[in-house]
C-alpha positions in Angstrom: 127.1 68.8 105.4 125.4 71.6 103.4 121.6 71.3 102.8 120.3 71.4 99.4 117.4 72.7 98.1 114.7 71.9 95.9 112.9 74.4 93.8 109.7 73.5 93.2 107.7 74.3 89.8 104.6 76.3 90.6 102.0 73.4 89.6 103.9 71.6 92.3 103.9 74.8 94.9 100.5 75.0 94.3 100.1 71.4 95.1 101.7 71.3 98.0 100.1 74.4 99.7 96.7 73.1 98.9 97.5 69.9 99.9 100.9 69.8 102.8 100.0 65.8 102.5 100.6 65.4 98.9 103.6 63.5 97.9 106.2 64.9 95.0 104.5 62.6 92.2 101.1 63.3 93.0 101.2 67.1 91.2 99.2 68.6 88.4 101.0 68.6 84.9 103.1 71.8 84.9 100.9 72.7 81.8 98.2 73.1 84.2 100.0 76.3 86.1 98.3 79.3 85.4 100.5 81.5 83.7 102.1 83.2 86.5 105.8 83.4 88.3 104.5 82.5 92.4 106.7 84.3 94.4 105.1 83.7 97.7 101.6 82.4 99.7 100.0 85.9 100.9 97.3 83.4 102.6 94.6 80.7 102.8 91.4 79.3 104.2 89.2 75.9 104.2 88.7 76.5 100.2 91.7 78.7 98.7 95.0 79.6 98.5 96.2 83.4 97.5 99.5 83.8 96.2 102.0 87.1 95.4 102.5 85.9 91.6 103.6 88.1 88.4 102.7 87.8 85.1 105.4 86.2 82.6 105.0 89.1 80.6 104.1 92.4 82.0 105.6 91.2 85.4 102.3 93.3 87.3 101.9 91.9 90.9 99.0 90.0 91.0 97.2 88.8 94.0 96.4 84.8 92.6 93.7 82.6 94.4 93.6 79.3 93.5 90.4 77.5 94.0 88.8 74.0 94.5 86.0 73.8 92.4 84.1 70.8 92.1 82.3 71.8 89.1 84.8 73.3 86.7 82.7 73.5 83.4 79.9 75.8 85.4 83.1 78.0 86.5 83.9 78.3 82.9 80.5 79.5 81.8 80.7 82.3 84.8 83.2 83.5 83.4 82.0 84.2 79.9 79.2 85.8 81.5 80.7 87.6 83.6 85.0 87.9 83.6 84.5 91.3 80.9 82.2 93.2 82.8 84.2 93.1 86.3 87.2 93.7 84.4 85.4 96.7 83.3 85.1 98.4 86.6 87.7 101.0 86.8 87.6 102.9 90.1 90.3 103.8 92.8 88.9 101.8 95.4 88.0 98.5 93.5 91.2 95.9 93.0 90.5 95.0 89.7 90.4 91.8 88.3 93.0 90.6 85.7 92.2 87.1 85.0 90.6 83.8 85.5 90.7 80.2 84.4 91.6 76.7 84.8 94.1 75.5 87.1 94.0 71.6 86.6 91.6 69.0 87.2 89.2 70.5 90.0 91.3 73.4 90.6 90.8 77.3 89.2 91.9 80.6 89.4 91.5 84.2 89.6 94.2 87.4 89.4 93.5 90.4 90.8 95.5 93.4 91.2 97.6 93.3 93.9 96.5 95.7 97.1 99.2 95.8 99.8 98.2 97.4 103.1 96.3 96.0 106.2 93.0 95.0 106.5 90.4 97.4 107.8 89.5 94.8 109.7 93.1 94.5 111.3 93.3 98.3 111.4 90.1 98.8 114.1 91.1 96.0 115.9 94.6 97.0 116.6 95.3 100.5 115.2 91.5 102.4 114.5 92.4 105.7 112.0 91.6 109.0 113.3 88.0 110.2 112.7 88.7 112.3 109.5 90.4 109.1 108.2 87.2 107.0 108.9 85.0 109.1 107.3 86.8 109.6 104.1 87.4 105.0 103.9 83.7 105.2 104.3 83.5 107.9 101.3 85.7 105.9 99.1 83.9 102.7 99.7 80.5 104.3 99.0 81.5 105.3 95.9 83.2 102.3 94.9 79.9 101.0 95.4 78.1 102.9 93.3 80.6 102.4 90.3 79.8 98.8 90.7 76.2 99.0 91.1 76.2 100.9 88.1 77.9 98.1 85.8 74.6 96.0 87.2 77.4 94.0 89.4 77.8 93.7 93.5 80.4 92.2 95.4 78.1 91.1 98.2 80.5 89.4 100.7 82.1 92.7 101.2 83.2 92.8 105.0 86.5 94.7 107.0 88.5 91.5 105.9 87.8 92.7 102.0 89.0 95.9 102.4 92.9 96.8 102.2 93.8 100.6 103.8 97.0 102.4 102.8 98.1 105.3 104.3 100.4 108.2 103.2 99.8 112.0 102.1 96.4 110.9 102.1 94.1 107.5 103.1 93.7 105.0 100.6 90.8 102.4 100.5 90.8 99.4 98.4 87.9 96.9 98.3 88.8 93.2 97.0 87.2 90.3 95.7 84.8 91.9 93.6 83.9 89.2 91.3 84.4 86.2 93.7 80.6 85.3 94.5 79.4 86.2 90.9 82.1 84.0 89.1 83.4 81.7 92.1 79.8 81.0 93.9 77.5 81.7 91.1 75.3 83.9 93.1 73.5 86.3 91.0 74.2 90.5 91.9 72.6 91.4 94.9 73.2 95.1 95.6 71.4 95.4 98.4 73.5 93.1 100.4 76.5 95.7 99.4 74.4 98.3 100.9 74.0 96.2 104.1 77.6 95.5 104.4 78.2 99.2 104.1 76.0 100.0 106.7 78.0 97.9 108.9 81.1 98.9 107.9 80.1 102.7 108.8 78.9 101.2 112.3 82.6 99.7 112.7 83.8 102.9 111.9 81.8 104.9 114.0 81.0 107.1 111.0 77.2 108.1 109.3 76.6 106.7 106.2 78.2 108.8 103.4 
């Protein structure tokens, strides 16, 4: 007998990844999805799930978290605040955020550009780049720093996880999230905990501070 198949809409594919319990008839309205193709999970935690999406339009890959958030209408209001000036921030080393909303009852979302690449925090633990190559991710991330700093913004849960390396001719660092605790958590911009996290960052590397 040949199995079949069900494709699922992606109100119901986020549904189900949020919640593996949930039963077919217990999914948001399709109108709820955000407006995004899902093509895969890329991962999740205790509060999210990120997905590999595209746009129905300009078909960009996005990186898409979709969020439980108790308090939807406050979300709302962080992102009038805030969604246009960390759009704004155009560097090489910054993912920059695309878009954010509502995703159902309880449920939100942001899109971000979509960084591939390991972690840095995968790359010391497993594979650490040559010393050269430490110094010049530490470079790059100081001076994504300072582009954001001077928009009056700071990502301030920046950590190895947030930041995606790509190698080739030359090495390529990416930090992510920017936007997450301002528009997510609420948390007002705190440079100096950026400034902190870089600090540690060059101690991982075993690099001075640029």
């Amino acid at each position: 007998m040949r199995a079949t198949s069900t494709q699922l809409c992606p109100a119901c594919l986020l549904d189900t990844a949020l919640d593996p319990d949930a039963q077919d008839d217990a999914g948001t309205d399709s109108d709820d999805a955000p407006p995004y193709d899902i093509e895969t999970i890329l991962g999740r935690d205790a509060e999210a799930v990120t997905y590999l999406a595209r746009g129905f339009l300009s078909r960009e890959p996005v990186a898409l978290k979709i969020i439980d958030m108790p308090d939807v209408a406050e979300f709302v209001s962080r992102v009038h605040a805030w969604k246009t000036r960390v759009a704004g921030v155009r560097h090489p080393a910054v993912s920059r955020m695309i878009d954010a909303g509502i995703s159902g009852q309880r449920r939100v979302y942001l899109a971000t550009e979509y960084i591939a690449g390991p972690s840095l925090d995968y790359l010391l633990s497993h594979r650490p780049p040559h010393e050269a190559d430490r110094r010049e991710i530490a470079r790059q991330l100081a001076g994504a720093l300072e582009a954001i700093h001077a928009k009056g913004l700071a990502h301030m849960r920046l950590d190895a996880r947030h930041v995606r390396v790509a190698a080739g001719a030359t090495v390529r660092a990416t930090i992510l999230g920017l936007g997450t605790s301002l528009i997510v958590s609420g948390w007002p911009p705190q440079p100096a905990l950026d400034i902190a996290a870089l600090t540690g960052l060059c101690r991982e590397l075993n690099v001075p501070l640029p």
